[in-house]
ZAMARGU-4260 file (C-alpha; in steps of 0.2 Angstrom, whole numbers, plus 5000, padded with zeros to 4 digits):
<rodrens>
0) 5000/5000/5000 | 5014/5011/5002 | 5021/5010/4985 | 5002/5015/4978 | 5002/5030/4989
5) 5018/5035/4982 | 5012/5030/4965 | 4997/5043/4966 | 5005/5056/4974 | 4998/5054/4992
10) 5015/5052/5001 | 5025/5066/4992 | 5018/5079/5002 | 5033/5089/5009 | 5039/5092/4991
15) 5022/5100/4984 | 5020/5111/4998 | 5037/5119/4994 | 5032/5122/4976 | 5018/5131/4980
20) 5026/5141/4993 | 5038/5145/4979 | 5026/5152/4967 | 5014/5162/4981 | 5031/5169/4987
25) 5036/5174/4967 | 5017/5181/4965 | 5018/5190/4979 | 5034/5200/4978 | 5029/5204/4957
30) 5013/5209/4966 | 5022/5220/4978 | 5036/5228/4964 | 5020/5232/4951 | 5012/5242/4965
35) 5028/5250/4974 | 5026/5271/4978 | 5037/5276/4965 | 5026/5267/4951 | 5011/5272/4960
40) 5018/5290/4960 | 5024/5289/4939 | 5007/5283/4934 | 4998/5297/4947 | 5007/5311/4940
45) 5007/5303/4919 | 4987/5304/4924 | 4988/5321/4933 | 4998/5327/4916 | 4984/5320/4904
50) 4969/5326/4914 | 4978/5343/4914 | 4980/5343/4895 | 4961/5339/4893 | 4957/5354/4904
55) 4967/5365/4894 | 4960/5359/4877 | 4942/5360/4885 | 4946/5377/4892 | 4953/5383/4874
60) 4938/5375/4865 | 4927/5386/4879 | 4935/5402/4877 | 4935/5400/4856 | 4916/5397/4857
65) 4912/5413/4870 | 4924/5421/4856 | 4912/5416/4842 | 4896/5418/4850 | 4901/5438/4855
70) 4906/5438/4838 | 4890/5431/4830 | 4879/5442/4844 | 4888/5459/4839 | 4884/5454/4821
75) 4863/5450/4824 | 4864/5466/4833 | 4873/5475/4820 | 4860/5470/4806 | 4844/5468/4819
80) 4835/5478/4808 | 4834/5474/4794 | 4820/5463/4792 | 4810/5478/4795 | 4820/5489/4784
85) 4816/5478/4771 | 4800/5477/4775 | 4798/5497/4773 | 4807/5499/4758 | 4789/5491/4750
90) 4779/5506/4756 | 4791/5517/4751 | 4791/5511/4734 | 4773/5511/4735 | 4774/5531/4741
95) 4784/5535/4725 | 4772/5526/4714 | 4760/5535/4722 | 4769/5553/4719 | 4770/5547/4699
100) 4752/5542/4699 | 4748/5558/4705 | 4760/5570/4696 | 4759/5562/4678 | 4749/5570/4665
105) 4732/5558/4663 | 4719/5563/4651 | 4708/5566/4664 | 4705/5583/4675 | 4717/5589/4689
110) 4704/5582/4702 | 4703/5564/4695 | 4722/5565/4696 | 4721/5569/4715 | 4708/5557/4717
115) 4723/5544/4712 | 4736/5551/4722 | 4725/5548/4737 | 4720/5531/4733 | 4737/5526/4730
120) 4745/5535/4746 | 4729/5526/4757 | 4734/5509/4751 | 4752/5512/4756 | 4746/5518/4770
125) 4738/5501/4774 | 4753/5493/4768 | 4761/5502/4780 | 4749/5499/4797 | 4751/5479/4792
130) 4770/5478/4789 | 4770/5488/4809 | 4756/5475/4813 | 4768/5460/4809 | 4782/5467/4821
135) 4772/5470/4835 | 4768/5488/4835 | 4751/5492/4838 | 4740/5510/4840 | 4735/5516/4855
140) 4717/5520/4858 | 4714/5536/4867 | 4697/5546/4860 | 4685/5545/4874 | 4695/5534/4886
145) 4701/5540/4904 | 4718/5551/4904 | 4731/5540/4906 | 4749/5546/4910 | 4757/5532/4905
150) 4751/5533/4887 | 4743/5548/4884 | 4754/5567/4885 | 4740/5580/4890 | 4745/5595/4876
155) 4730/5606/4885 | 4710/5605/4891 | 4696/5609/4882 | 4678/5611/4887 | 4667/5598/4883
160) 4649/5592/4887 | 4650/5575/4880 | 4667/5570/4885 | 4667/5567/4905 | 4681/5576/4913
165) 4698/5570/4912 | 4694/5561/4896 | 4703/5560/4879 | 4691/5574/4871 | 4704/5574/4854
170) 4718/5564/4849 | 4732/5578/4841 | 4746/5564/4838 | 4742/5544/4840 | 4753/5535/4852
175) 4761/5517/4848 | 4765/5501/4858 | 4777/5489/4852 | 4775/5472/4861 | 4771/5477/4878
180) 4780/5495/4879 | 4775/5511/4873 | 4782/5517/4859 | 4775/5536/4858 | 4763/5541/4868
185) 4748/5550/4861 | 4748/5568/4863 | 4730/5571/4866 | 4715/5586/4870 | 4708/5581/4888
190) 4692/5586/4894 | 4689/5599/4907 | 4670/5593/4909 | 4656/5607/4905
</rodrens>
């Protein structure tokens, strides 16, 4: 029985054990000189080093964007209005089509030829009140409404038995709102009652 337990390994204990020992001891000191300070330190400060350079670019990349959006902003502000200047060079093409109408010779009499200068100078007009429309600005009502300060400039009071006192009574220059503001404000005849 001896020899079978040295045939299958069971009595060559002492030797194995050795082995092993060997190899832990080799693992463990490879493990130990991969993760010593100074190789610690070198792969701490290779990955300080890169995360410093991707700051940097990210910074760079950052400022040249703030650059190109002041850029692009001082640009839209530049040309802002030109939507709307574009939209008035209509009526005033209108205007000077309107003057032609008007100052042409036509076969007709010099009141059918004022007649189509007014037509002409209304629809531009109209024109006009639209293309205001689209961009917001809007008229202000004042005839027969309440003074208001905050639209309405009181140029002087009239007398009126109609009007109640402190009431729009006339309307000298209309005022205009743009989106919530006032643009001008209506310069307007207020009522001193009878």
């Amino acid at each position: 029985m001896g020899d079978e337990v040295k045939r299958h390994g069971f009595g060559s204990e002492q030797p194995a054990t050795s082995e092993i020992n060997e190899e832990v001891e080799k693992e463990v000191t490879e493990g130990v000189a991969e993760e010593s300070p100074e190789t610690e330190l070198e792969a701490t400060q290779r990955e300080l080093a890169e995360t410093r350079d991707q700051l940097m670019r990210v910074a760079a990349e950052f400022d040249n964007f703030k650059k190109r959006m002041e850029r692009e902003k001082t640009k839209l502000l530049k040309y802002a209005e030109e939507g709307l200047l574009r939209d008035l060079l209509t009526t005033l093409d209108n205007l000077d089509r309107a003057v032609e109408q008007g100052s042409v010779a036509t076969s007709g009499d010099e009141g059918s030829r004022l007649q189509a200068m007014l037509e002409g100078v209304e629809l531009t007009r109209k024109g006009l009140v639209s293309t205001l429309e689209r961009y917001g600005v809007e008229p202000i009502d004042a005839i027969g409404l309440a003074f208001n300060p905050d639209e309405h400039d009181a140029l002087t009071m009239e007398a009126s038995a109609e009007i109640p006192p402190n009431h729009v009574v006339r309307e000298f220059t209309r005022g205009y709102r743009f989106k919530d503001r006032v643009l001008r404000h209506a310069q307007v005849i207020v009522s001193s009652g009878a």
